[in-house]
N, C-alpha and C positions, 0 to 999 in steps of 0.2 A: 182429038187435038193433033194436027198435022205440024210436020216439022220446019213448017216455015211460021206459024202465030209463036212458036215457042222460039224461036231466031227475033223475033219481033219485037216481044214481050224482052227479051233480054236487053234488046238497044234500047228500048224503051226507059227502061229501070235504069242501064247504064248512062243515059243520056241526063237521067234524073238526077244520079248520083254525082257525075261530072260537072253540072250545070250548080249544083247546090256546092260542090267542093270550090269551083271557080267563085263563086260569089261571096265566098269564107275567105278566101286566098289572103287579101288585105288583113282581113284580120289576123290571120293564123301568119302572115308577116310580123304583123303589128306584135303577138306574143312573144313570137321568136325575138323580135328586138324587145322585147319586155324581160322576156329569161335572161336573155347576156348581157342586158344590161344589169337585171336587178342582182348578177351573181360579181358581174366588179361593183355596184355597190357594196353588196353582202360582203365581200373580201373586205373592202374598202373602211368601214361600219366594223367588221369583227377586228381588226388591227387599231381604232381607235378604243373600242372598248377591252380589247386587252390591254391597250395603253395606262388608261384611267383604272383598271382592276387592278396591275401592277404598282400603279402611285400608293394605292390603299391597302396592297396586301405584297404583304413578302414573299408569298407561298407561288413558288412557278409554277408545279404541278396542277395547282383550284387554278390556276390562271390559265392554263394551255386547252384542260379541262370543260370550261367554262366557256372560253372562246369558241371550240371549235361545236360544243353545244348550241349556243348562238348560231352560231354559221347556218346549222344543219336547219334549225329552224327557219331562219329567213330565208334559204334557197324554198323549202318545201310551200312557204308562205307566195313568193311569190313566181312559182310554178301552177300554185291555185288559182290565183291572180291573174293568169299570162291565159290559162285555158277559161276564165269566166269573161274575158273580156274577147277570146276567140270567138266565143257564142257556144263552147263545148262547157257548159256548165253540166250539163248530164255526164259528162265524161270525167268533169273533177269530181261532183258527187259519186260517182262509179269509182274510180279510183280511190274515194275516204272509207267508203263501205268495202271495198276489196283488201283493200290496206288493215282494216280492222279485224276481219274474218282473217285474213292472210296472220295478220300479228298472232290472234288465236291457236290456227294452226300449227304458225311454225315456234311457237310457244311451249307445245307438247312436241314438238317433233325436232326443233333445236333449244332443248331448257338451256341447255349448257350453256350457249351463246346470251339468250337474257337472262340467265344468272352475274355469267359475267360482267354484262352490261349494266345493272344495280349494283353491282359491286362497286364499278368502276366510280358510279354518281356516287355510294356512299363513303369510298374513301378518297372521292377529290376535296369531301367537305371534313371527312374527320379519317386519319389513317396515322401511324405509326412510321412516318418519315419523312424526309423533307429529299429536293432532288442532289444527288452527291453524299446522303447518308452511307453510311456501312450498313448493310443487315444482313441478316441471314434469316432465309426462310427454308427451314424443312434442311436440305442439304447444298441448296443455295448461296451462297456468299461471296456478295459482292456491294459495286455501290451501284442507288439507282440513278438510272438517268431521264426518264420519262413513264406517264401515266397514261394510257388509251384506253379507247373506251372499254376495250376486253382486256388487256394484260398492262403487265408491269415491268418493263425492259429494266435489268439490272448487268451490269458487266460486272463477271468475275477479275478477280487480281490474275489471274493467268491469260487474260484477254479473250473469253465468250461472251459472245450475247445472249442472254437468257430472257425469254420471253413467258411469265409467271401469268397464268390466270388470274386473274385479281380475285376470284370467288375461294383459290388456296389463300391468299393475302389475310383474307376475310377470316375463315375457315381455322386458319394454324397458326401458332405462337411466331412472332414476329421479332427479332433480335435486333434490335437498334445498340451500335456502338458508338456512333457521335453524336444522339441525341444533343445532350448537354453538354459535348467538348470532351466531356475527361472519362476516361477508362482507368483501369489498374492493368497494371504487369507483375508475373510475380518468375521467378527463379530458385533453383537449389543451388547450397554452396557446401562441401563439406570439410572440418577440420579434426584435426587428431583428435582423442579422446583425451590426453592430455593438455591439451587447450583448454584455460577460461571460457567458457560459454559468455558470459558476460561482459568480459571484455570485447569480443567478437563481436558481438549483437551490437555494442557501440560503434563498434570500428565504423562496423560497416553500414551503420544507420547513418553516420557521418557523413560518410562516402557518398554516398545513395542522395544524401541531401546537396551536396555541394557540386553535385553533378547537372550541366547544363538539359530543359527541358523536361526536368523531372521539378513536378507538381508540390505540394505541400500549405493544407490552411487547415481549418477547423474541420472541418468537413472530410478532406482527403488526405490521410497521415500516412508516413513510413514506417511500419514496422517490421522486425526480425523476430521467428520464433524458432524454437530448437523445435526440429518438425520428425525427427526419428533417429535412432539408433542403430546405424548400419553395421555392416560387421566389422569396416576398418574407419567409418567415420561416423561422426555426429553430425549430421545433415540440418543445418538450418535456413528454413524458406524464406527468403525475402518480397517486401509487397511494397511496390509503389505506383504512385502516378504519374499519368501524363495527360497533356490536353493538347490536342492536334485533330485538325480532317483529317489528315491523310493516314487511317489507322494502320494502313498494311508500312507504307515504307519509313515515315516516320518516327512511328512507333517503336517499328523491328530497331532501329537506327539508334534510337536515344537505349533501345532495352541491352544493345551490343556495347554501348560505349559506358554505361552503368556494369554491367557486367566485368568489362577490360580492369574498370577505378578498380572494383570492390578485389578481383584478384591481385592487382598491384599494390592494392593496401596490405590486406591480411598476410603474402609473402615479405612484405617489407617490414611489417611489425612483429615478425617470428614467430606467424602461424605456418602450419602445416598444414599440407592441403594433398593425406592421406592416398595413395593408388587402394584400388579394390586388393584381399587380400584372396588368392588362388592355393588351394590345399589340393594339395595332390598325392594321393592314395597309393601304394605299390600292390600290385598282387602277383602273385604265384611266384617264381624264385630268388627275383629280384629283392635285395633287403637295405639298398642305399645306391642314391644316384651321385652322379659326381657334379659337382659345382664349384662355379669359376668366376672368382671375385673378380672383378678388372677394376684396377685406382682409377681414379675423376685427373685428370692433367691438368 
């Protein structure tokens, strides 16, 4: 075979191949206006049906979740579509059975990624938060602000983005603080040993009660217990509630200003409110220090 039948043969084939691409031409227009069109549909269709899932469900997360699920599907629908009407239906059924073996593959070779990805479907429909919750995952804490198909973006109170795998979400104990509105706060207070206990424990159940933002019903009570015996006080713990989102500044906020009451009470009702006491030892020849009263003006 000489090297001009094979120069021949080439233009041959390419003349074949060119003449059969030109005669697709229209068509493979025709898809390409079928893709851009069906992807502002697809937008078009995913923003109406987020609409109507948002009337019916309070949950933004199943709703973000859910839409952009949709989405992915009707792009992929009618990208199938755009090449069967091309006349490349060999090429979408190539692409279903590539996409399947491929999924296979990159299945064992990225589990991580569809781990994450089942995760992500199984807590858009049932999970342990809502979006603007407080949680804490692991050493994480903060509130969340969105669900994707892999992670769980949460911003810390220090202001980071944390991007959680959803398959940890799944995996490890999940700490919700605003679930149901209300948490407890609790504090130490100490008084002389010569103080009433009882009287104290009133004072300051009082206090605690008539204090703005702080909680109280059947459910969620204020109590005071004597909680130890230190060496210059009786340390008693107080527990109360509060119900707010905003667990960090809120909270911190009503638990300072409960705090300020309960000390202004117990000094004004002639408790004592004990310093630590400090014993200090002499050694070697030293056998007394000197000390120096100074009167209060």
């Amino acid at each position: 075979m000489n090297i001009n039948s094979v120069i021949a043969k080439l233009q041959n084939a390419f003349l074949q191949n060119w003449n059969e691409f030109i005669k697709h031409v229209p068509d493979i227009i025709l898809a390409i206006l079928i893709v851009a069109t069906g992807i502002i549909l697809a937008n078009y269709l995913t923003k109406i049906f987020k609409k109507a899932i948002e009337k019916k469900s309070q949950d933004p997360l199943m709703t973000n979740f859910l839409s952009k699920a949709v989405k992915a599907v009707m792009i992929i629908l009618i990208i199938m579509f755009a090449l069967n009407t091309a006349g490349l239906s060999g090429i979408a059924a190539g692409i279903l059975t590539a996409a399947g073996a491929s999924a296979l593959i990159l299945g064992f070779a990225f589990k991580d990624i569809g781990e994450n990805f089942i995760s992500g479907v199984i807590l858009s429909f049932s999970r342990p938060f809502n979006v603007n919750d407080t949680v804490k995952v692991d050493e994480i804490f903060g509130k969340v602000k969105s669900l994707e198909f892999r992670y769980t973006k949460v911003k810390t109170f220090d202001g980071r983005d944390v991007y959680i795998p959803n398959s940890d979400i799944i995996k490890k104990a999940v700490y919700n603080y605003t679930e149901d509105g209300f948490f407890r706060l609790d504090f130490k207070i100490g008084i002389a040993y010569e103080d009433n206990i009882d009287d104290a424990r009133k004072l300051i159940s009082e206090t605690v009660r008539n204090t703005d933002g702080v909680i109280e019903d059947e459910h969620h009570e204020i109590f005071v217990t004597a909680d130890e015996l230190a060496v210059s006080t009786v340390n008693l713990k107080v527990f109360f509630w509060v119900k707010t989102i905003e667990y960090r500044k809120q909270a911190l906020m009503i638990k300072s200003t409960v705090i300020t009451n309960v000390k202004n009470a117990v000094v004004e009702n002639g408790f004592s409110l004990p310093a630590d006491i400090t014993e200090v030892k002499l050694y070697g020849s030293e056998k007394s220090i000197p000390i120096l009263l100074k009167k209060e003006e």
